[in-house]
Every structure is written in C-alpha cells, then in structure tokens.
N, CA, C and O atoms as a printed pandas DataFrame, in Angstrom:
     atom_number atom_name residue_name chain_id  residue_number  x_coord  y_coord  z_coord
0              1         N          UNK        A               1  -17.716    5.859   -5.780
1              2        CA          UNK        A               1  -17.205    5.857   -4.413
2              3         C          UNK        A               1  -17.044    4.411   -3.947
3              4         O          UNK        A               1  -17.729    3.452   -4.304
4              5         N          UNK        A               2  -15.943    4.417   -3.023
5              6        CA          UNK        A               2  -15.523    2.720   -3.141
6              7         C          UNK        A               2  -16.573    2.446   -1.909
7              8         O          UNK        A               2  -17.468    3.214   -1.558
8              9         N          UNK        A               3  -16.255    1.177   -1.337
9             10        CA          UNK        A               3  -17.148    0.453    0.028
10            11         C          UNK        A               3  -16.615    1.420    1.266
11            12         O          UNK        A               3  -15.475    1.885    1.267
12            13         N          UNK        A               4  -17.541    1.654    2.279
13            14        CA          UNK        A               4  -16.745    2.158    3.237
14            15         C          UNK        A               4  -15.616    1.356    3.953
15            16         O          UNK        A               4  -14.756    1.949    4.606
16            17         N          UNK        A               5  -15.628    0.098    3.832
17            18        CA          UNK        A               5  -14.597   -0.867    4.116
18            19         C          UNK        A               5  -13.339   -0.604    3.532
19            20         O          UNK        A               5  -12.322   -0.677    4.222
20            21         N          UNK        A               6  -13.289   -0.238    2.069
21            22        CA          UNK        A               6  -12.207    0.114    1.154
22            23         C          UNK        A               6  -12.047    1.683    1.427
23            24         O          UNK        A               6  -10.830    1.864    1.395
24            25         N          UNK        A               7  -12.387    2.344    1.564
25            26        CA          UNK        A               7  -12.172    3.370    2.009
26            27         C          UNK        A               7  -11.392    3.994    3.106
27            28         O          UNK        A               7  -10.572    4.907    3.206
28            29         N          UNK        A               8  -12.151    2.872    4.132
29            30        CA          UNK        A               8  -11.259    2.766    5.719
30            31         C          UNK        A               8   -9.951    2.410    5.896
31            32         O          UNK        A               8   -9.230    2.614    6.872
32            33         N          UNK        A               9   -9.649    1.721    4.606
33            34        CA          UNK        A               9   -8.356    0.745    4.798
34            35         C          UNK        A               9   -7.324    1.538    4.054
35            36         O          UNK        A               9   -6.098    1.613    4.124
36            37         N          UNK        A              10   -8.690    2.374    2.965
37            38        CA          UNK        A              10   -7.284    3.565    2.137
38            39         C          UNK        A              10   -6.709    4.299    3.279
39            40         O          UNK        A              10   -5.488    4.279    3.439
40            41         N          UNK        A              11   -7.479    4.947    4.090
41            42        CA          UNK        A              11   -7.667    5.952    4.990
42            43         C          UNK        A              11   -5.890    5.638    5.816
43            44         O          UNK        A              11   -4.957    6.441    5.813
44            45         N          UNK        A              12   -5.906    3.947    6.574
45            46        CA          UNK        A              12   -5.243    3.659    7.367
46            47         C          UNK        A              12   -4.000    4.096    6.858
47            48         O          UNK        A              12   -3.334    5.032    7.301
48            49         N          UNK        A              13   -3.749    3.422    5.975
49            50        CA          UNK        A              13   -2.645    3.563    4.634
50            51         C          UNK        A              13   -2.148    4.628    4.853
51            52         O          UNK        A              13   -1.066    4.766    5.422
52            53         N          UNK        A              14   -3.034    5.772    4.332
53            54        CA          UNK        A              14   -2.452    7.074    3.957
54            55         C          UNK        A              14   -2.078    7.930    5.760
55            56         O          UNK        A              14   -1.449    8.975    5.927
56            57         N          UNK        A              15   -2.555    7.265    6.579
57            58        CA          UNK        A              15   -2.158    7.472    8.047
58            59         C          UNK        A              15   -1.027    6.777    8.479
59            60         O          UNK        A              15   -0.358    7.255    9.396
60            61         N          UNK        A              16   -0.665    5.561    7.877
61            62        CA          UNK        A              16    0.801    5.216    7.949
62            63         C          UNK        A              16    1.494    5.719    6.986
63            64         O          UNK        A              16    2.675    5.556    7.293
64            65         N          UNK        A              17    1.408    6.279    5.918
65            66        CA          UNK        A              17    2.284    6.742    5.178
66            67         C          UNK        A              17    2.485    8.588    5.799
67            68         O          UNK        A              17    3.470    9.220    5.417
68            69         N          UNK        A              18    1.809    9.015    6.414
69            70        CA          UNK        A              18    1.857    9.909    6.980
70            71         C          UNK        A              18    2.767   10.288    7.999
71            72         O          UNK        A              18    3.563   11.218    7.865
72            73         N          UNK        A              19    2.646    9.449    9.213
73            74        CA          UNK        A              19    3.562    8.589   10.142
74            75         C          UNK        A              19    4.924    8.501    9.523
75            76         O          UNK        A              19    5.732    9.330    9.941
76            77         N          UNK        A              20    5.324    7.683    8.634
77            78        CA          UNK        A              20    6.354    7.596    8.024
78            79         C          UNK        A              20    7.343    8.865    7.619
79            80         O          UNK        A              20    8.525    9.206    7.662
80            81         N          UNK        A              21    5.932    9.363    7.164
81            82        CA          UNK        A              21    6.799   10.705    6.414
82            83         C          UNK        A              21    7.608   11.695    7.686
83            84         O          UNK        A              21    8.682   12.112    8.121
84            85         N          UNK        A              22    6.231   11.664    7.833
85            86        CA          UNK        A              22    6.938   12.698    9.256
86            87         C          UNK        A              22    7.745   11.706   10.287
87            88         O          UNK        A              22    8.615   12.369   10.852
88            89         N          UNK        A              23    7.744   10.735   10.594
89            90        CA          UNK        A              23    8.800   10.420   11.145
90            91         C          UNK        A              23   10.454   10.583   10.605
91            92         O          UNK        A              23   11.365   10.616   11.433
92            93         N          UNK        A              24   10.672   10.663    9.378
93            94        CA          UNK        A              24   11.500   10.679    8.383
94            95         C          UNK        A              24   11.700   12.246    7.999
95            96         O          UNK        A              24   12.312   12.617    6.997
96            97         N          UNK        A              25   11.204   12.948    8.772
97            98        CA          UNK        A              25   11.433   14.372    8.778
98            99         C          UNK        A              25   11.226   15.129    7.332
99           100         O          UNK        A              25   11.659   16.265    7.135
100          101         N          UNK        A              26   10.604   14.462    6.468
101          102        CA          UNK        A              26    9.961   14.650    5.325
102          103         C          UNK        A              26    8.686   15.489    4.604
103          104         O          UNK        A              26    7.540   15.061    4.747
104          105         N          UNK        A              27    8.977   16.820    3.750
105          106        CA          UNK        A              27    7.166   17.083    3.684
106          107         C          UNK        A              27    6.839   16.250    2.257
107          108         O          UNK        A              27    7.695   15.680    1.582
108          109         N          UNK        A              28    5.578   16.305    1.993
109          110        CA          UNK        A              28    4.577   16.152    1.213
110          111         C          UNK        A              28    5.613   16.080   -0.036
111          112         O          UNK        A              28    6.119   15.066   -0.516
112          113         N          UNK        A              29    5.782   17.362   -0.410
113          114        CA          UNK        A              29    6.290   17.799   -2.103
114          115         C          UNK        A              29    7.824   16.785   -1.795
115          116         O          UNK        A              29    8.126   15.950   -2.647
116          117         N          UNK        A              30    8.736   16.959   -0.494
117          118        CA          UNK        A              30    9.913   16.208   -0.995
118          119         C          UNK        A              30    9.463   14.443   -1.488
119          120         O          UNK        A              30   10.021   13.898   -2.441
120          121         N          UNK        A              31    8.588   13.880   -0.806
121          122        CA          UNK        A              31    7.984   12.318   -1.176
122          123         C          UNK        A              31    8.110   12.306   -2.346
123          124         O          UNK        A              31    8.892   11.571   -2.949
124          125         N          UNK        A              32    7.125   13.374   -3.002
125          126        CA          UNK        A              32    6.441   13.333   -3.739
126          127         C          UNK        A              32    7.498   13.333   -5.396
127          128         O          UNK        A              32    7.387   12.781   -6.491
128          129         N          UNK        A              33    8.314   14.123   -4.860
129          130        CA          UNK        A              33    9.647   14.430   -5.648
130          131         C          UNK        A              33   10.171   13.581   -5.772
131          132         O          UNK        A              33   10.317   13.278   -6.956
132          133         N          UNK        A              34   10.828   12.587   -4.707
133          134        CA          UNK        A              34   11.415   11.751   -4.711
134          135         C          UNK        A              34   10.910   10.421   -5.499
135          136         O          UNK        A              34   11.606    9.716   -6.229
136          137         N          UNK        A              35    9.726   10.269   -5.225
137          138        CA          UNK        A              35    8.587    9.725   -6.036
138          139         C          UNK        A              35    8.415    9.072   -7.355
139          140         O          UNK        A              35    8.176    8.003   -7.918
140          141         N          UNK        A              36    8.733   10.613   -7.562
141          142        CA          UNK        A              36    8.296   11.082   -9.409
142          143         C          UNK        A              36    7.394   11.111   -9.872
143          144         O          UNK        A              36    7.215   10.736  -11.030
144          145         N          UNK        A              37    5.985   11.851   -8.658
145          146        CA          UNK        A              37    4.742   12.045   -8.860
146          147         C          UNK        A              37    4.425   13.125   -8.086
147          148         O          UNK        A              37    5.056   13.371   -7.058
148          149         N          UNK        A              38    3.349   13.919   -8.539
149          150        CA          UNK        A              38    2.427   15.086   -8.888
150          151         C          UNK        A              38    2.275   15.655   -6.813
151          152         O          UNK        A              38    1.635   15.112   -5.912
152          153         N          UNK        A              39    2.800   16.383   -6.797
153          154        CA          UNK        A              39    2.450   16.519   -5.056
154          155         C          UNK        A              39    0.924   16.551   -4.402
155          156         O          UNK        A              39    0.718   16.253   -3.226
156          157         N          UNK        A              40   -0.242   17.004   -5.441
157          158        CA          UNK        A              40   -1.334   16.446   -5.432
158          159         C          UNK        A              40   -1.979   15.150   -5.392
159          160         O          UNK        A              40   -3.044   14.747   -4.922
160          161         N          UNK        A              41   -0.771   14.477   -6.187
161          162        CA          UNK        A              41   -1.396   12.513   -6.411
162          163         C          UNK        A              41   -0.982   12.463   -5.278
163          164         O          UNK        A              41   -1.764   11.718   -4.687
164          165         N          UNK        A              42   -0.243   12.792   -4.615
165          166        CA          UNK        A              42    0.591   12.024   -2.983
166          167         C          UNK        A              42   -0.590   12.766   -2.371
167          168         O          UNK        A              42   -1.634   12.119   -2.456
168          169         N          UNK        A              43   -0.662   13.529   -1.989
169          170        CA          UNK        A              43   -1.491   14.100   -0.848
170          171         C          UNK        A              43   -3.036   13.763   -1.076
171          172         O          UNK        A              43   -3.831   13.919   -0.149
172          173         N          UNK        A              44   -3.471   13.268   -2.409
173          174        CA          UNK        A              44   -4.881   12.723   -2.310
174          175         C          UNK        A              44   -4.576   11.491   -1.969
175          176         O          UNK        A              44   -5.593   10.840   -1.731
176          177         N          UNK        A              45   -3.472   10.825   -1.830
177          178        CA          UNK        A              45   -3.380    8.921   -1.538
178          179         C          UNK        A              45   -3.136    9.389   -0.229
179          180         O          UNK        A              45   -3.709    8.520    0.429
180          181         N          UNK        A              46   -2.608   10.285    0.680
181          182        CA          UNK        A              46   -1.840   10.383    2.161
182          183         C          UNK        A              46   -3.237   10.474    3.044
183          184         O          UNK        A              46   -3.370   10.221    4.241
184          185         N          UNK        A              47   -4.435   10.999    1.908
185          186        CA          UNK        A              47   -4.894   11.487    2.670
186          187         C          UNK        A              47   -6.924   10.274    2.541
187          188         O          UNK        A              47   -7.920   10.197    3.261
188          189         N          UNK        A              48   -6.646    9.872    1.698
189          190        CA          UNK        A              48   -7.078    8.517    1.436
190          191         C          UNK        A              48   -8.425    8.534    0.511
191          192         O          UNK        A              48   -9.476    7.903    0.629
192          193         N          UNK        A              49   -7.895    9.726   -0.686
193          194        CA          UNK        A              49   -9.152   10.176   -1.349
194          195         C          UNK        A              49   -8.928    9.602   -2.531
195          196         O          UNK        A              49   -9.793    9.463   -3.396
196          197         N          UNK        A              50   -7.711    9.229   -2.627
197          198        CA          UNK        A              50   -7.231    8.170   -4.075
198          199         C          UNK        A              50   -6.815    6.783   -3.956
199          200         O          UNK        A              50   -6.395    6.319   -2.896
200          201         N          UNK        A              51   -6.915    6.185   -4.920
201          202        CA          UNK        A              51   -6.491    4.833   -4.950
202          203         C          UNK        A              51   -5.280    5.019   -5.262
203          204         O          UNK        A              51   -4.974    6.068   -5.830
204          205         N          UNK        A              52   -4.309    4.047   -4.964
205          206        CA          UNK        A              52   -3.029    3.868   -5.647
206          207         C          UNK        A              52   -2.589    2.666   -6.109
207          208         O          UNK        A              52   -2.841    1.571   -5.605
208          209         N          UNK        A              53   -1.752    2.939   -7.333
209          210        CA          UNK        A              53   -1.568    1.614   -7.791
210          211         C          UNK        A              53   -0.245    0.475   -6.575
211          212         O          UNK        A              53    0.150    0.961   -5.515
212          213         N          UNK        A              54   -0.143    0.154   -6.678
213          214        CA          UNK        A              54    1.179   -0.787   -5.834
214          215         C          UNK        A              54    2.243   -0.413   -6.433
215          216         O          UNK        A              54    3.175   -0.519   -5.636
216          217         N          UNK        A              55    2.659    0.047   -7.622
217          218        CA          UNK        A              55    3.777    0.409   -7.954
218          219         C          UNK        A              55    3.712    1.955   -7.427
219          220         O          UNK        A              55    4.884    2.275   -7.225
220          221         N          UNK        A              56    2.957    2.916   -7.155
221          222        CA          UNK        A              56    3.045    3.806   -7.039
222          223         C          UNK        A              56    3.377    3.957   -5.018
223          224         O          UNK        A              56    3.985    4.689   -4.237
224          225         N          UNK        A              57    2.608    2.877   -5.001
225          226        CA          UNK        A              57    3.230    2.517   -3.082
226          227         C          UNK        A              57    4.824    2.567   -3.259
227          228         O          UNK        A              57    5.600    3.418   -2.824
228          229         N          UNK        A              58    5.070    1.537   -3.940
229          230        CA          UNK        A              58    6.585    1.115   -3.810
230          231         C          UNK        A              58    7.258    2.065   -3.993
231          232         O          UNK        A              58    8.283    1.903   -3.331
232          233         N          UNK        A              59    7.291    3.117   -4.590
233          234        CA          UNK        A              59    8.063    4.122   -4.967
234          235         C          UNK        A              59    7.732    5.464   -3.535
235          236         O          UNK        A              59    8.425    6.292   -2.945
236          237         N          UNK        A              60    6.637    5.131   -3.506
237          238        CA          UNK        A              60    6.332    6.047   -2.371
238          239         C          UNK        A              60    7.219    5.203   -0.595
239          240         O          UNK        A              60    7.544    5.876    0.384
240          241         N          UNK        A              61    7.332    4.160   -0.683
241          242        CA          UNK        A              61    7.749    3.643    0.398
242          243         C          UNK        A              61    8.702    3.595    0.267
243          244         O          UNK        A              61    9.207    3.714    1.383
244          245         N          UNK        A              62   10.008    3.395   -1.011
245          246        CA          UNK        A              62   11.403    3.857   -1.507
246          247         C          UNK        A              62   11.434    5.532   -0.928
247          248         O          UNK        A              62   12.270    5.963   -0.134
248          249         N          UNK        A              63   10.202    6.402   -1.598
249          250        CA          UNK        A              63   10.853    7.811   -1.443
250          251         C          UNK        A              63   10.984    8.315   -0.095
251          252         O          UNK        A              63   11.597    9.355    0.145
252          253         N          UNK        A              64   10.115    7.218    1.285
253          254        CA          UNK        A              64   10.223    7.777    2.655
254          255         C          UNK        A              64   11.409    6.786    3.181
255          256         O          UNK        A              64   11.966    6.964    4.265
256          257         N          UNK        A              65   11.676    5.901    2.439
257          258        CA          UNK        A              65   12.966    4.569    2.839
258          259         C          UNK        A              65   12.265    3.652    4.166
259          260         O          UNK        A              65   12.849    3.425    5.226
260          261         N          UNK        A              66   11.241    3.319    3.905
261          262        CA          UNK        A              66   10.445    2.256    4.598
262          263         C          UNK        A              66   10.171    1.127    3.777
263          264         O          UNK        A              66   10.450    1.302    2.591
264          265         N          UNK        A              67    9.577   -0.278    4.163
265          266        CA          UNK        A              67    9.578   -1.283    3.627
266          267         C          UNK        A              67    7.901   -0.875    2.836
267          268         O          UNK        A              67    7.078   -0.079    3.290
268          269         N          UNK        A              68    7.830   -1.338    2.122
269          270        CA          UNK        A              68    6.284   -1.313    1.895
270          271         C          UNK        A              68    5.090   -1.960    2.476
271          272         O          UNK        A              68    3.878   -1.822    2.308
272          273         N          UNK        A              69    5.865   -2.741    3.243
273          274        CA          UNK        A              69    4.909   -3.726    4.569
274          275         C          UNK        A              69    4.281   -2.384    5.188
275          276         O          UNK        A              69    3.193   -1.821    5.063
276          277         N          UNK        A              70    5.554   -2.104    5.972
277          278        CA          UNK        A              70    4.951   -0.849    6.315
278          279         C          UNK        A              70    3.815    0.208    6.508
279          280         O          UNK        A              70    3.441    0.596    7.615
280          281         N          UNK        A              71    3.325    0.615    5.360
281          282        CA          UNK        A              71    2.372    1.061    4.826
282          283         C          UNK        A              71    1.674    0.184    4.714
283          284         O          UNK        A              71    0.957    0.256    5.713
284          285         N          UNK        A              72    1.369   -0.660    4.136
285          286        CA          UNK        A              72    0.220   -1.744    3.973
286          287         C          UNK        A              72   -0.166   -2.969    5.016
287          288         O          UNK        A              72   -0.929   -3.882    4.700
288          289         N          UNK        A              73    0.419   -2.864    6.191
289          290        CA          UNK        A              73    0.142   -3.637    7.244
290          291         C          UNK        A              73   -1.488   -3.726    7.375
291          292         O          UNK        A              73   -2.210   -2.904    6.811
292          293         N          UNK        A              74   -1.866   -4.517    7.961
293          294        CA          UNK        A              74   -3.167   -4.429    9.015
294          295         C          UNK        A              74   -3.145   -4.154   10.282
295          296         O          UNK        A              74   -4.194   -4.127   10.926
C-alpha cells in the first residue's frame, strides 16, 4: 500500500479524470476503448486504487481529448 500522500494524489487524479470524462459526455468502457485498455484498469486508476503508468495517462487523456496537464495538475 503506497503513502497516504501517494494515495491522495492518485485519488485527485482519478477525480480529474473523472471530471473530464463526464464532462466529455463519456462512460467508463468508451475511455477505456478508446484507450486500448481493460475497462477494469480504467476504473481502478479513475477511481485511485491503481497506479498508472504515464503512458497509460497519455492515452487516457488522448481517449477523453484533454491535455494531460489536465489530469495531473496540482
């Protein structure tokens, strides 16, 4: 289990990528599709129970058409 610090910050993440999605009128499985990953791997990163790699951001921030700043802001 990571630090609760790292944890918190997954958490934020997967709350802006959330944001995103649904702002973008998007569910879960289309991201995830768009993606080219497992609708489970997305929804354990959305939801901040997984790590993700940065390439797997980028593709996830391509599949909602946001910058990847975006998501990874502070």
């Amino acid at each position: 289990m990571p630090p609760d610090r790292v944890h918190a910050r997954r958490r934020a993440i997967g709350d802006r990528m959330r944001a995103a999605r649904l702002h973008a009128n998007l569910t879960q499985e289309a991201v995830a599709l768009r993606a080219g990953i497992r609708i489970a791997t997305y929804s354990e990163i959305e939801q901040g129970h997984r790590a993700a790699l940065i390439d797997t951001l980028i593709v996830i921030a391509d599949a909602i058409g946001v910058a990847l700043a975006d998501l990874v802001r502070e």
